[in-house]
Every structure is written in C-alpha cells, then in structure tokens.
Backbone as CSV, one residue per row, in Angstrom:
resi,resn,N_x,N_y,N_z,CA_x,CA_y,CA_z,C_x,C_y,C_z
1,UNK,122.192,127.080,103.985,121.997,125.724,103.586,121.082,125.722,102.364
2,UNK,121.517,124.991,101.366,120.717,124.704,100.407,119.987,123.030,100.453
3,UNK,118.769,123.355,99.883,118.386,122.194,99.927,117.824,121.663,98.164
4,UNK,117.770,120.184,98.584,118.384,119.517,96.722,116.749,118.812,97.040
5,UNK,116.189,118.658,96.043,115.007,117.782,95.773,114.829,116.850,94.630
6,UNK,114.650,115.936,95.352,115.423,114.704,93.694,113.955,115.222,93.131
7,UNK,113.994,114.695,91.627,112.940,114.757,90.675,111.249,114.354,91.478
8,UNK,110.666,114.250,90.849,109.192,114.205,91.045,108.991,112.383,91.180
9,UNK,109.693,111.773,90.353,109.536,110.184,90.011,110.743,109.564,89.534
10,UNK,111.309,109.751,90.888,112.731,109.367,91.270,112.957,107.661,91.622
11,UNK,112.389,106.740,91.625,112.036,105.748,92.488,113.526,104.969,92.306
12,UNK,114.289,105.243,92.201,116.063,104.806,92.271,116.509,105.786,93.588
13,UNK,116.212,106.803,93.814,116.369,108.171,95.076,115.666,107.427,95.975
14,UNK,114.546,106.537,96.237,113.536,106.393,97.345,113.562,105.237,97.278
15,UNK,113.811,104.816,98.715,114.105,103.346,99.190,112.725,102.343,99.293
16,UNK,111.805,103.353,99.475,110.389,102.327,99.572,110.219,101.831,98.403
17,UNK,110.520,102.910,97.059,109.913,102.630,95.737,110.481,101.048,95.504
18,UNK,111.610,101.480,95.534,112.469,99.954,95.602,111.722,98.318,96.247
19,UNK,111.904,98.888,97.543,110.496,97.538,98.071,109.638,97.127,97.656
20,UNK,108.971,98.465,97.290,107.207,98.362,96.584,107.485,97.486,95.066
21,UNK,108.560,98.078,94.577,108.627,97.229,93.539,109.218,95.854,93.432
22,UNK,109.391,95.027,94.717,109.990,94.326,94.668,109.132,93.362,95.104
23,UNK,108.233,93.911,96.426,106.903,93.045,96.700,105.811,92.625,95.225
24,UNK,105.663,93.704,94.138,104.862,94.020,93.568,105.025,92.899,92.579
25,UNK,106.285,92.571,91.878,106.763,91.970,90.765,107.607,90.754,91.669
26,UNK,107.714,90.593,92.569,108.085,88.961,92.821,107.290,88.751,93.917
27,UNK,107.210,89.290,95.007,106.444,88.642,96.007,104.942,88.870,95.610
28,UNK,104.354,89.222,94.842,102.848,89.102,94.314,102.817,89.897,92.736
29,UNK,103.479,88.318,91.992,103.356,88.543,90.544,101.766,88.459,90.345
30,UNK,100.823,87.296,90.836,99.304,86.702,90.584,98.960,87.801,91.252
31,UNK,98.017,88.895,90.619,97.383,89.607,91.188,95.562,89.437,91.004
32,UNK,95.134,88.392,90.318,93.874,88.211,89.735,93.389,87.222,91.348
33,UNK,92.604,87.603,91.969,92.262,87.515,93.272,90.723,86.952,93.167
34,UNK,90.046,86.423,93.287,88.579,86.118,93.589,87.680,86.944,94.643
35,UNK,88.558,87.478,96.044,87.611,88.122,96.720,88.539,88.877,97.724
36,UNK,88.173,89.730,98.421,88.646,90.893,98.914,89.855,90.189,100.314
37,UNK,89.155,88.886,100.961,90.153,88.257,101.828,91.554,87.523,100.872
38,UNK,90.894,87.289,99.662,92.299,86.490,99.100,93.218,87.383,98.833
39,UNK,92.937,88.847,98.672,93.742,90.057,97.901,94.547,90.376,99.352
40,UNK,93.992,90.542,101.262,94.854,90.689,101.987,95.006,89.876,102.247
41,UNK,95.336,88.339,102.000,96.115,87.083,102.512,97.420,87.202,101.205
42,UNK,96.942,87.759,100.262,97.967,87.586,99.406,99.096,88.724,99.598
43,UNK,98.844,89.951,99.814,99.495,91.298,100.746,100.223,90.746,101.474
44,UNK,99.344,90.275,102.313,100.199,89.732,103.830,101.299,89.272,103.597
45,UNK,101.198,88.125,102.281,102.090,86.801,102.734,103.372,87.966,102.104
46,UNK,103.240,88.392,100.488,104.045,89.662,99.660,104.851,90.439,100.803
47,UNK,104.084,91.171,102.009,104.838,92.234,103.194,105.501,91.129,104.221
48,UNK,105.434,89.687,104.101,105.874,89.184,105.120,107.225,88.433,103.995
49,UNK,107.338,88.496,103.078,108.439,87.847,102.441,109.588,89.609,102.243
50,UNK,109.201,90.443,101.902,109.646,91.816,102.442,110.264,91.989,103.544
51,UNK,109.623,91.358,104.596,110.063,92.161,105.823,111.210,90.720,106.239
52,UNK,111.120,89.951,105.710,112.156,88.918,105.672,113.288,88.708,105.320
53,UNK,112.948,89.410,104.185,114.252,89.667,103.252,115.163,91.046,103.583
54,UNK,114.346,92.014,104.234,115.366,92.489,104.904,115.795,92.383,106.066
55,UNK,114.934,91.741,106.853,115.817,91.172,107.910,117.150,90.551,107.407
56,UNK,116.865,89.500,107.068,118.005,88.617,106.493,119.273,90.010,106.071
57,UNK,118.897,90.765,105.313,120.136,91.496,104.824,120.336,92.332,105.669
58,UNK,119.733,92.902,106.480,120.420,94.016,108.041,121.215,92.839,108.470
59,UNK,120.966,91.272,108.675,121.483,90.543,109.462,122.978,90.277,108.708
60,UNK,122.928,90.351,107.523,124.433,89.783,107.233,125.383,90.780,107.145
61,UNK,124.346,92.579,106.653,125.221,93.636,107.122,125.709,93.638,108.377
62,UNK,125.343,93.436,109.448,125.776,93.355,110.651,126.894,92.659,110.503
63,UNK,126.525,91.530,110.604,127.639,90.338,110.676,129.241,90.442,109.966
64,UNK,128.770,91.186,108.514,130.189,91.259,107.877,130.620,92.496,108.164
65,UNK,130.055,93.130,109.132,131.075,94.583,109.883,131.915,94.165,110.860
C-alpha cells in the first residue's frame, strides 16, 4: 500500500479548512470585539450558524437519496 499526502496547505483537500473559512468570513466578518466575553458570544453565535448549516445540508442530503 502506498500512501498519498496532500500538500502541506491544502485547505480545498481538508474539510474543516473549508468551515473555518466559512465561519471566519461570513459567520464572523466583525472581528473588532471590546472584551474577551464579546469575542466568545461572538464564536458561539459564528459555531452555532456552522453547525446549522450543516445540519440543514446532511438534512436535504438525506432527503434527496
């Protein structure tokens, strides 16, 4: 067996990179924060519009199988 190792800074190969960049640049474009609770309320809300959005799309993959 051979084994393949995508590049070093592949982030099209890696499914998180994808997320991360998706939380990063739409779900928390405002990153200028006042204090350390506004920076994890603002996370939060960014990982909870994430974890939404793929729900939603496992859900319609399902559905249209």
């Amino acid at each position: 067996m051979e084994l393949f190792y995508p590049p070093p800074r592949s982030p099209e190969l890696n499914d998180i990179e994808l997320v991360w960049r998706q939380a990063k640049y739409q779900d928390y474009p405002q990153r200028a924060q006042t204090s350390t609770d506004a920076i994890g309320k603002a996370v939060d809300q960014a990982m909870n519009h994430q974890r939404d959005r793929i729900r939603q799309s496992a859900t319609n993959r399902i559905q249209a199988a």
